[in-house]
C-alpha positions as CSV (number, residue, x, y, z in Angstrom):
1,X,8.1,-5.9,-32.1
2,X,8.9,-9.4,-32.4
3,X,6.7,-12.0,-33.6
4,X,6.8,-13.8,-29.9
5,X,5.8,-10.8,-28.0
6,X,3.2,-10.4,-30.5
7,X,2.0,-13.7,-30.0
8,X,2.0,-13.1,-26.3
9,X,0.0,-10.0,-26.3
10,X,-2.5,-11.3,-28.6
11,X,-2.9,-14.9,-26.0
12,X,-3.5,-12.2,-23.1
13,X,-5.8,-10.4,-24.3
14,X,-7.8,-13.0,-25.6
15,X,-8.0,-14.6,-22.7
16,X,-9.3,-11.7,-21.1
17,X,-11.7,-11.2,-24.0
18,X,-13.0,-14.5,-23.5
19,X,-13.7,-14.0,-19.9
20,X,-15.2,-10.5,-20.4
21,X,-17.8,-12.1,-22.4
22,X,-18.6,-15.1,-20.5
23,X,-19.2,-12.3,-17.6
24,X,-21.5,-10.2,-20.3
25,X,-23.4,-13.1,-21.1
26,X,-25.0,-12.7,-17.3
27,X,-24.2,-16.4,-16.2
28,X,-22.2,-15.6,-13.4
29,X,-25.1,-13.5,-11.7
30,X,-27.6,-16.1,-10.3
31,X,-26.7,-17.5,-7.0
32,X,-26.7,-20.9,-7.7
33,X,-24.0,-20.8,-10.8
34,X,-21.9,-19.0,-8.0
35,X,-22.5,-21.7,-5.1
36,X,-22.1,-24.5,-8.2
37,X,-18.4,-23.1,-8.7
38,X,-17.6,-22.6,-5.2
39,X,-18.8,-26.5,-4.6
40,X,-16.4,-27.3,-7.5
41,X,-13.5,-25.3,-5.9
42,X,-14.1,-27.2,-2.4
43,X,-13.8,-30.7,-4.3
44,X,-10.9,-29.6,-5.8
45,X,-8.8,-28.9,-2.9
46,X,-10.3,-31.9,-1.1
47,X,-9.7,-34.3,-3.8
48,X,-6.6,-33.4,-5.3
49,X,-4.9,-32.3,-1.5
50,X,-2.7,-35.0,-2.0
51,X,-1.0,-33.6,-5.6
52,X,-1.4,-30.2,-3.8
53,X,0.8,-31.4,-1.1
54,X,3.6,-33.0,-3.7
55,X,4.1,-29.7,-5.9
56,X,4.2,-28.1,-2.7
57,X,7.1,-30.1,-1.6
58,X,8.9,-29.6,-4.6
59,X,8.3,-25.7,-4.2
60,X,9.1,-25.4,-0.9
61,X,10.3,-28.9,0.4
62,X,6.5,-28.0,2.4
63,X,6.0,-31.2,4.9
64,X,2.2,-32.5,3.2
65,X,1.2,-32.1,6.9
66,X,1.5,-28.8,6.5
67,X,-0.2,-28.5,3.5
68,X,-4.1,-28.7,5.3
69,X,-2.5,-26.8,8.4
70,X,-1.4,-23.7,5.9
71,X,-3.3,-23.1,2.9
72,X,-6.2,-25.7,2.5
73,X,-8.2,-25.5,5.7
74,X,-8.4,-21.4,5.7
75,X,-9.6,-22.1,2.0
76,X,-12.4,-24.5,2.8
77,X,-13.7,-22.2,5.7
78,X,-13.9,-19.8,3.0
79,X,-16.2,-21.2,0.7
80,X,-18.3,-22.7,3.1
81,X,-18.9,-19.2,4.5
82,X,-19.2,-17.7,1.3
83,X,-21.8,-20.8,0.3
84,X,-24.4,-20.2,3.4
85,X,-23.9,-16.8,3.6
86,X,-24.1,-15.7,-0.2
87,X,-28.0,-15.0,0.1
88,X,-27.8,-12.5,2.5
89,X,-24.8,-11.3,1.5
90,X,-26.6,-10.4,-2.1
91,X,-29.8,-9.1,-0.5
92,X,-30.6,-5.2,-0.5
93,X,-29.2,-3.5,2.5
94,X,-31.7,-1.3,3.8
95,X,-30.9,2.2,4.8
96,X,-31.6,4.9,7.3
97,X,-34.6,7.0,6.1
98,X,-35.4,10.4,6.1
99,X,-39.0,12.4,5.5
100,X,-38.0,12.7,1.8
101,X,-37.9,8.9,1.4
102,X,-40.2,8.0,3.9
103,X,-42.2,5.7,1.9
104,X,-39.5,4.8,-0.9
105,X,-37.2,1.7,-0.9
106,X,-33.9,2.7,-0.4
107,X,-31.3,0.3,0.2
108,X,-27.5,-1.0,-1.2
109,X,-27.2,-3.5,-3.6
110,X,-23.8,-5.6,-4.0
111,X,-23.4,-6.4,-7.4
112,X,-20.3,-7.4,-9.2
113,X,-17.7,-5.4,-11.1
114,X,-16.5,-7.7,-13.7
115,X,-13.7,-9.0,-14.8
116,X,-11.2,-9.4,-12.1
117,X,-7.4,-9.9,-12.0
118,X,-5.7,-12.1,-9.6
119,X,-2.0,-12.3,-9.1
120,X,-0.9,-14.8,-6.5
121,X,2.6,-15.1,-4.8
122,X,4.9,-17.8,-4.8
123,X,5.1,-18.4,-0.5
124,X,1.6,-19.8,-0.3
125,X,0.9,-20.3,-3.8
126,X,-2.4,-21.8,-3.4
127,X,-4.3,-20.0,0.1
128,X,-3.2,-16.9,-1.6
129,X,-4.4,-17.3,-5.5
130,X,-7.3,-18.8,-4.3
131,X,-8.6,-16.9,-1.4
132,X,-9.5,-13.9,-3.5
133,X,-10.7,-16.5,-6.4
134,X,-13.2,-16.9,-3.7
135,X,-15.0,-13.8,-2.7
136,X,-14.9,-12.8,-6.6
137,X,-16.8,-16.5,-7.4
138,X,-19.3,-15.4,-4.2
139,X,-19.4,-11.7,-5.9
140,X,-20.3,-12.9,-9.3
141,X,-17.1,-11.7,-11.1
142,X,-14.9,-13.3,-14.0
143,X,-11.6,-14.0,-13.0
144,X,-7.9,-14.4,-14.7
145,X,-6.1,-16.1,-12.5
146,X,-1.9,-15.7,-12.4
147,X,0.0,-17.8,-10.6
148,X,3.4,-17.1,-9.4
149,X,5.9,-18.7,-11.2
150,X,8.3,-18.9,-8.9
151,X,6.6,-21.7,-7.1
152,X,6.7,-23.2,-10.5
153,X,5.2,-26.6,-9.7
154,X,2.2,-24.9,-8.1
155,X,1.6,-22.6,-10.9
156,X,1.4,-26.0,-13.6
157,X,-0.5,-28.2,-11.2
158,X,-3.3,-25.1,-11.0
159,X,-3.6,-24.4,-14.3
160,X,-4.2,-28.3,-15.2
161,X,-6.8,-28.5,-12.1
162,X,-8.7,-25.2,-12.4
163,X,-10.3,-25.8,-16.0
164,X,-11.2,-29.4,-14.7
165,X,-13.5,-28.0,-12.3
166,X,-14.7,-24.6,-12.7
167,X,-15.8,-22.8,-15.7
168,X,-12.8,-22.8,-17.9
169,X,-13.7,-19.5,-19.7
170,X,-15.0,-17.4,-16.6
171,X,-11.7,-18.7,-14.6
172,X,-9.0,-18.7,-17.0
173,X,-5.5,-19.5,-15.5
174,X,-2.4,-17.7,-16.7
175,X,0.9,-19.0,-16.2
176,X,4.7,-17.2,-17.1
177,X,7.1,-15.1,-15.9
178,X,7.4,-11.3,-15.9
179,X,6.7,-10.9,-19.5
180,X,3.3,-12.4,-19.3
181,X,2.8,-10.7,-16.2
182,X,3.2,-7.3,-17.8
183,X,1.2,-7.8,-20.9
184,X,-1.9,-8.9,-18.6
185,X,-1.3,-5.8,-17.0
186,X,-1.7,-3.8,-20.2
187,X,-5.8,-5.3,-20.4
188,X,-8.5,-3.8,-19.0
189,X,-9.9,-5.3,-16.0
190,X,-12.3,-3.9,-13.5
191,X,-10.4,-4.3,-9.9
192,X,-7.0,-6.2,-10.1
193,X,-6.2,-8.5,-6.5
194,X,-2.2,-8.7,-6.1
195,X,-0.2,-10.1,-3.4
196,X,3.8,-9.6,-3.4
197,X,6.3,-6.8,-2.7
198,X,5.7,-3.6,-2.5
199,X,8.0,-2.9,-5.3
200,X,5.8,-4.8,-7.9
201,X,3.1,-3.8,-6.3
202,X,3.7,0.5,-7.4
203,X,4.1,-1.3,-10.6
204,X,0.5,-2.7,-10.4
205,X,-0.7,0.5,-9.6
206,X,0.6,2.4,-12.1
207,X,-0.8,0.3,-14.5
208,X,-4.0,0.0,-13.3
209,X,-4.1,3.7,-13.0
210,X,-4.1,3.9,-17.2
211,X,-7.5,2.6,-16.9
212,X,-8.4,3.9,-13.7
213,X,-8.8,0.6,-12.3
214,X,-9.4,-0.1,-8.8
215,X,-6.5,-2.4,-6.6
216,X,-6.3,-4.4,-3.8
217,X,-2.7,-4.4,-2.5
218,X,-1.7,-7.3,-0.2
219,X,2.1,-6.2,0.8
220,X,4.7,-6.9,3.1
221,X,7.2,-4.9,5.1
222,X,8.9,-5.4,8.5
223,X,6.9,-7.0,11.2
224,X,8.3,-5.5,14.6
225,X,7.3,-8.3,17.5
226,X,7.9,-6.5,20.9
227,X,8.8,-8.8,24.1
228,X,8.3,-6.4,27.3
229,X,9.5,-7.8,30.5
230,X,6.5,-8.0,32.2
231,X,4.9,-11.2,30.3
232,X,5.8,-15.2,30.2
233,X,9.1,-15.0,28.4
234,X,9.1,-18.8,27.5
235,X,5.7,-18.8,25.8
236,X,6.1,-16.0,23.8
237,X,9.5,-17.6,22.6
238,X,7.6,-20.6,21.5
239,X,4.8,-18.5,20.2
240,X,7.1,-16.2,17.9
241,X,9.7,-19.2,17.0
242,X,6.7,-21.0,14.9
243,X,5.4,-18.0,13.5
244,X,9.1,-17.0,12.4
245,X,10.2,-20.1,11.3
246,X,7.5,-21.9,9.7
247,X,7.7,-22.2,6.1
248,X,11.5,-21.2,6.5
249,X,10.7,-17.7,7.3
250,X,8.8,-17.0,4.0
251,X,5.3,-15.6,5.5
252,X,4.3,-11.8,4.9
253,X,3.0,-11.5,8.4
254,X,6.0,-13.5,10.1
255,X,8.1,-11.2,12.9
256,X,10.7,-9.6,11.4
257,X,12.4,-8.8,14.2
258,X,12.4,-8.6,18.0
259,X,12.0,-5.5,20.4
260,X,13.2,-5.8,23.7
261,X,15.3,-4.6,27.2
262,X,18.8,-5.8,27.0
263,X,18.4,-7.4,30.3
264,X,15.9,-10.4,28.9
265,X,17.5,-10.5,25.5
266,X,19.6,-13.5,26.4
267,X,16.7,-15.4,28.0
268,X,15.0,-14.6,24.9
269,X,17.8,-16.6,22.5
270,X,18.2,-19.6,25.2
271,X,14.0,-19.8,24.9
272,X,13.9,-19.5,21.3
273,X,17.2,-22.1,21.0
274,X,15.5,-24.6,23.2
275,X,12.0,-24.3,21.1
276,X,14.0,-24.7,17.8
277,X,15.3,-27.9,19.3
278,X,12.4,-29.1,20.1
279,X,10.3,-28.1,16.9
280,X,13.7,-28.7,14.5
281,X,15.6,-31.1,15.9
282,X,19.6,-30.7,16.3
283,X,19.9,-30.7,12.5
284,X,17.4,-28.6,11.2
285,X,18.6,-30.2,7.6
286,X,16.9,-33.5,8.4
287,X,14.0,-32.4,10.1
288,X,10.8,-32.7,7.6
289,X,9.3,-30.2,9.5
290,X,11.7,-27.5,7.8
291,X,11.0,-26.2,4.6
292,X,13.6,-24.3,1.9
293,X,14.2,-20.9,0.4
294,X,12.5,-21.0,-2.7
295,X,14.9,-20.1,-4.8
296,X,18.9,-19.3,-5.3
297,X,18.4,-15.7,-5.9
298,X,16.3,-15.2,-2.4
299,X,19.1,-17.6,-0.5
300,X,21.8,-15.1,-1.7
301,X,19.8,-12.1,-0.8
302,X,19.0,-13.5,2.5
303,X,22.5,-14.3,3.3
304,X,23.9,-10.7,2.7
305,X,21.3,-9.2,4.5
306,X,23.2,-11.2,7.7
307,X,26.9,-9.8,6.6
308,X,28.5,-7.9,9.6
309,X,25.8,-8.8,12.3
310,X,26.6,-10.8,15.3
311,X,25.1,-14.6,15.1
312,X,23.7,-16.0,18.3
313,X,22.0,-18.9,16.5
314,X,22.4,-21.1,13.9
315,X,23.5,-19.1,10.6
316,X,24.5,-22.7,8.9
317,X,23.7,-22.8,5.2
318,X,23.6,-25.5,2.0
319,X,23.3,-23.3,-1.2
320,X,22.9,-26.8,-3.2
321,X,19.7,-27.0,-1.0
322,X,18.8,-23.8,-0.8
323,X,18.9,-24.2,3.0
324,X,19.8,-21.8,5.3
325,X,19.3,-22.9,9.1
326,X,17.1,-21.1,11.7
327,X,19.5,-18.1,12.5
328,X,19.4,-15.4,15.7
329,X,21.0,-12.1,15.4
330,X,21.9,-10.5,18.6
331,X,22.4,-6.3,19.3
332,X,21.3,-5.6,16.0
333,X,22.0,-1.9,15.3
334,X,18.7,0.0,13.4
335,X,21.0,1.5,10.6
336,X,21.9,-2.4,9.7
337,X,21.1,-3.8,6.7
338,X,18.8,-6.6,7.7
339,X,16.8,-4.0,9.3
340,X,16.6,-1.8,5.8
341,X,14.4,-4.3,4.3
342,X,12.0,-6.9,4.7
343,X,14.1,-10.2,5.4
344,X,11.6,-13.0,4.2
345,X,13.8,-15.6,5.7
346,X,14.8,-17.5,8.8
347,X,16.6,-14.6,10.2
348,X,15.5,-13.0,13.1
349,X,17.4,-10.4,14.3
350,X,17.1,-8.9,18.3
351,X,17.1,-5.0,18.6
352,X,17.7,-3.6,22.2
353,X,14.8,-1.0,23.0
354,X,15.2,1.3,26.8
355,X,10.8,0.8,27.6
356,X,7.8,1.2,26.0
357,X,8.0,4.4,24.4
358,X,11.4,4.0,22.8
359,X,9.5,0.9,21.3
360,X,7.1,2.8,20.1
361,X,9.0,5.6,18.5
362,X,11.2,2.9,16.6
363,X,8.1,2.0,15.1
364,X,6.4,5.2,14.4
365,X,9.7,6.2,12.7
366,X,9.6,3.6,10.2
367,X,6.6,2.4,7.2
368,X,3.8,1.2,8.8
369,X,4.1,-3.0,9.1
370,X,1.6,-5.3,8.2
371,X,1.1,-7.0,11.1
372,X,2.4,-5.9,14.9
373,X,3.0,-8.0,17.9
374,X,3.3,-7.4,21.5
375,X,4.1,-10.2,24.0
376,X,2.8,-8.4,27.7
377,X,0.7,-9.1,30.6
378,X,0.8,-4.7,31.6
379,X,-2.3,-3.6,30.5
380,X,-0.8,-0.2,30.1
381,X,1.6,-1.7,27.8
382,X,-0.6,-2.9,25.8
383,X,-3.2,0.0,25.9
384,X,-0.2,1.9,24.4
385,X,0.7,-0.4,21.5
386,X,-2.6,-0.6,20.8
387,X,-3.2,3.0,20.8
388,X,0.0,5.0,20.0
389,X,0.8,2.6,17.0
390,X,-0.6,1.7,13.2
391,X,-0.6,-1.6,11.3
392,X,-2.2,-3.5,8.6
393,X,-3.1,-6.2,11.6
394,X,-2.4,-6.4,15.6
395,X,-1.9,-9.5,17.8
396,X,-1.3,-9.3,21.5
397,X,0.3,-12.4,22.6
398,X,0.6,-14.1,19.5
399,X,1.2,-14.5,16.3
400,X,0.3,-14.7,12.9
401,X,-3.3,-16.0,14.3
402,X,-5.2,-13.1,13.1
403,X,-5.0,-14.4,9.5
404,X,-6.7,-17.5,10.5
405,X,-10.2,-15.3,12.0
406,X,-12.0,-14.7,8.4
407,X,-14.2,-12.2,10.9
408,X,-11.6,-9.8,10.8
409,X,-10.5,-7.8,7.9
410,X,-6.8,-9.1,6.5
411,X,-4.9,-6.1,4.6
412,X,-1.8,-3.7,5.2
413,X,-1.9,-0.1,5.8
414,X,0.5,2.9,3.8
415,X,3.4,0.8,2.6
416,X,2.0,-2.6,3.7
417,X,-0.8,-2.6,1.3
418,X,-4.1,-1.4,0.7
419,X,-7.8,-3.0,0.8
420,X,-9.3,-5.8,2.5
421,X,-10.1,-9.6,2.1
422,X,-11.2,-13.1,4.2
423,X,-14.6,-14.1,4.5
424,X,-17.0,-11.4,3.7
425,X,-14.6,-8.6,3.5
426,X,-13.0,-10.4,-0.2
427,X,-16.9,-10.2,-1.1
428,X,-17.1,-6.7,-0.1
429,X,-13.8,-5.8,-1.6
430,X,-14.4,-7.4,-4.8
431,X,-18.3,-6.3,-5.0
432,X,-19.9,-2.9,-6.2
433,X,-22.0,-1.7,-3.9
434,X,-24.6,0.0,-5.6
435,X,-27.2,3.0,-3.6
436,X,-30.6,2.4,-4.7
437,X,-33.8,4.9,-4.6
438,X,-37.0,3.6,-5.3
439,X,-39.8,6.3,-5.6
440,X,-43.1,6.8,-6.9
441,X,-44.8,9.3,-8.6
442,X,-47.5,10.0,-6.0
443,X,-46.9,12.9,-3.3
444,X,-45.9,15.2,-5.8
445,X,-46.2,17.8,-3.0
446,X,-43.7,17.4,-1.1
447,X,-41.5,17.7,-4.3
448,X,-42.2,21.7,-4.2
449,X,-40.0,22.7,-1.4
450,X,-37.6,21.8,-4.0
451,X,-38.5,23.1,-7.3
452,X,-38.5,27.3,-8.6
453,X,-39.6,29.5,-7.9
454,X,-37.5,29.4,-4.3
455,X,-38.6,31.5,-1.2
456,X,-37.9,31.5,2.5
457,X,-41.0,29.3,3.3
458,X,-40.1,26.7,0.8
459,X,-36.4,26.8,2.4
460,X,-37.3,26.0,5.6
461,X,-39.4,23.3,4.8
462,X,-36.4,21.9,2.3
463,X,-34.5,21.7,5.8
464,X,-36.8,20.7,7.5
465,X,-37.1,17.4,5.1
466,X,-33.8,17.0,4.7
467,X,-32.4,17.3,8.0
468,X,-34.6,14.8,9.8
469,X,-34.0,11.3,10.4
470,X,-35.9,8.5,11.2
471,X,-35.0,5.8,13.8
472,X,-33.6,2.9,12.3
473,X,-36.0,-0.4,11.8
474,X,-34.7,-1.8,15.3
475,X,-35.1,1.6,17.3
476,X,-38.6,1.3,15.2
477,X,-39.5,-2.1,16.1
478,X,-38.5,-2.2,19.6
479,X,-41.0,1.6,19.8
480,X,-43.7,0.1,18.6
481,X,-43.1,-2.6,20.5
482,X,-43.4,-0.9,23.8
483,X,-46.3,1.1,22.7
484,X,-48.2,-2.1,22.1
485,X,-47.2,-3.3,25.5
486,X,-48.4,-0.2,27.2
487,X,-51.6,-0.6,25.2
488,X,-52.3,-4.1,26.1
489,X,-51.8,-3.8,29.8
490,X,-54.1,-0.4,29.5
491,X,-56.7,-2.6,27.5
492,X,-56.0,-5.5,30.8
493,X,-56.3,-2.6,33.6
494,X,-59.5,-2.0,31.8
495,X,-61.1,-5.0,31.4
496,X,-60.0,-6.1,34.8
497,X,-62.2,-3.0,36.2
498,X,-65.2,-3.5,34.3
499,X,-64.7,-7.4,35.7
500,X,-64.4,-6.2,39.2
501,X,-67.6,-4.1,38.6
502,X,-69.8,-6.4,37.5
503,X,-68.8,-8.6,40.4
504,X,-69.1,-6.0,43.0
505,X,-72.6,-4.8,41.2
């Protein structure tokens, strides 16, 4: 072992010791250190959006419009859910009841887990570290974080910025390549948060497994976007161009490519041609609205995914630049090889599907996606995608928006990922929730139906017990609360005869 990996190993693991005993020492557990960080967090991305916007420029060539638009907004609605909402969402849960626990407490406690592991990814290098950095803050959890490094001037402008407002020993930041990457892996932590491939991500699970710890998996795969004839071809063109396109392609949830009948597939490249034109400009080069492959290694793997398929649009590229124009592939054949693998690009190729069910066997053959789209106005249509298919996510005449709801749970499915997060669900995901019985000692009596010596008698009445339930406290409240109606209008009907007798009398 050399003396550089030994250095490395030793700087991981002291960082993670150093955060494992900041969360031992119990500071991260009242409600008000965890609202006190996620206040910091907001002013961090409000003050310092404009740096934000710069490394993301350099990263990506990201217009600083789309800087709020993209990552920052989503990240503010976070934390201001997570700061009204933390004291309910840290209250006991109470539970259904039976006659056994009758008069006990019994309820579910969130508590936290402890040191967490974040790795973020390089495409949205700040919604996506810091989103999870979230809910384990609200959850009262340490946290390493990792940047990518691939967006390089991301990963250098969080790790100055983090330790200037948070606690710098709860939420360390990380930054390297692969080899850092690997020897954090080798730590203990108690849940580990990664967002990538699906490659690395096996990786991350096999070594979490070696201390059975417990992952969240945000994936990828191939996002199928089905156009059926029956539905407003030119919106949905529009719709799917600035889910496909924006951020040059380079969005987990993005279409990957287009379903549809052979007769609209030509109305669907002169709608998408005319939206680029209006969104791009003729030179998609100069527009600022247009953003770059991050790297040389993703432009070349981009471009060989389009060797020996049919170009209806664009297909221009600038290696120097790392630019490669918005690009239409038309009669793309399923055994092609941008259809073998994620394309994470601004290629979007057009299969030719017969009607519905051919659309929905394509799918069913393959891994389930992340996300699914169907452009329709059949309801049938729709029931069937809806019902017949699976994916991580599902948006009906639209896309990508579902990531924007932090209602709904955001996460993939089989080879698309596993786990949960946004809003409440990164609490839940990143909390221990912990069942609770509170008894006393009195009643002792009721305990015998359970002890030796057994007999038929105290059987039954063990069943009995157990196999009851009680309504739950709003079936409870809203019984007693017609019984005390019924009462009072008895009482009324009462007092109104006695009143009526006396006035007769």
């Amino acid at each position: 072992m050399t003396n550089c990996t030994q250095e490395r190993r030793n700087m991981e693991k002291q960082v993670v010791d150093v955060a494992r005993g900041a969360f031992t020492s119990g500071r991260s557990r009242p409600l008000r250190y965890r609202k006190q960080q996620l206040g910091a967090l907001l002013r961090l991305i409000r003050e310092r959006q404009a740096d934000i916007a710069a490394a993301l420029r350099q990263d990506l060539n990201r217009n600083e419009f789309d800087t709020p638009l993209l990552e920052l907004i989503g990240l503010e609605k976070d934390i201001r859910l997570a700061e009204s909402k933390l004291s309910d969402w840290t209250s006991p849960q109470p539970v259904e009841k039976d006659l056994l626990t009758i008069s006990d407490d019994v309820y579910i406690q969130a508590e936290p887990l402890g040191v967490v592991l974040i790795i973020g990814a390089w495409n949205y290098p700040w919604a996506l570290t810091l989103q999870p950095l979230v809910g384990a803050i609200a959850a009262g959890n340490a946290a390493v974080v990792k940047p990518s490094e691939l967006s390089e001037s991301s990963a250098s402008l969080l790790k100055e910025l983090l330790p200037q407002y948070l606690d710098k020993e709860m939420y360390p930041v990380v930054t390297g390549g692969v080899p850092e990457t690997q020897e954090l892996l080798k730590q203990r932590f108690d849940h580990i948060f990664y967002t990538g491939s699906s490659t690395v991500g096996k990786v991350v699970m096999e070594a979490a497994a070696r201390h059975l710890t417990p992952v969240t998996l945000e994936l990828g795969g191939k996002s199928p976007c089905y156009i059926d004839k029956d539905c407003d071809i030119a919106v949905a063109c529009r719709r799917i161009t600035w889910g496909k396109f924006t951020n040059c392609g380079q969005t987990c949830i993005a279409p990957d490519y287009i379903l549809c009948h052979p007769s609209i597939q030509n109305r669907v490249i002169e709608e998408i041609r005319l939206t680029l034109l209006e969104f791009y400009g003729e030179d998609p080069k100069t527009s600022p609205d247009y953003s770059r492959i991050i790297n040389q290694h993703h432009f070349e793997r981009i471009l060989a995914l389009m060797e020996g398929c049919t170009v209806a649009v664009g297909g221009e590229s600038d290696k120097t630049l790392c630019y490669i124009a918005p690009t239409i592939l038309k009669d793309v054949l399923p055994h092609a090889r941008v259809m073998q693998e994620e394309i994470f690009g601004p290629v979007l190729p057009i299969v030719t599907v017969s009607d519905v069910s051919e659309v929905i066997r394509y799918i069913n053959e393959r891994e389930k996606p992340l996300a699914l789209y169907t452009f329709s106005s059949d309801k049938r249509v729709i029931k069937r995608m809806l019902s017949e298919t699976s994916s991580g996510g599902v948006v009906v005449n639209d896309v990508i928006m579902h990531y924007t709801v932090n209602s709904l749970p955001f996460g993939g499915v089989g080879n698309s990922g596993m786990g949960k997060y946004h809003g409440k669900h990164t609490f839940d995901q990143l909390s221990h929730h912990r069942a609770c019985l509170i008894k006393s000692l009195a009643m002792e009596s009721l305990n015998k139906a359970r002890y030796p010596p057994l007999t038929p008698s105290r059987l039954r009445r063990a069943k009995c017990f157990m196999l009851s339930r009680l309504c739950s406290c709003a079936q409870a409240t809203c019984a007693w609360a017609i019984i005390a109606t019924i009462l009072a209008l008895g009482l009324l009907i009462a007092l109104l005869v006695v009143l009526l007798k006396d006035s007769v009398a």
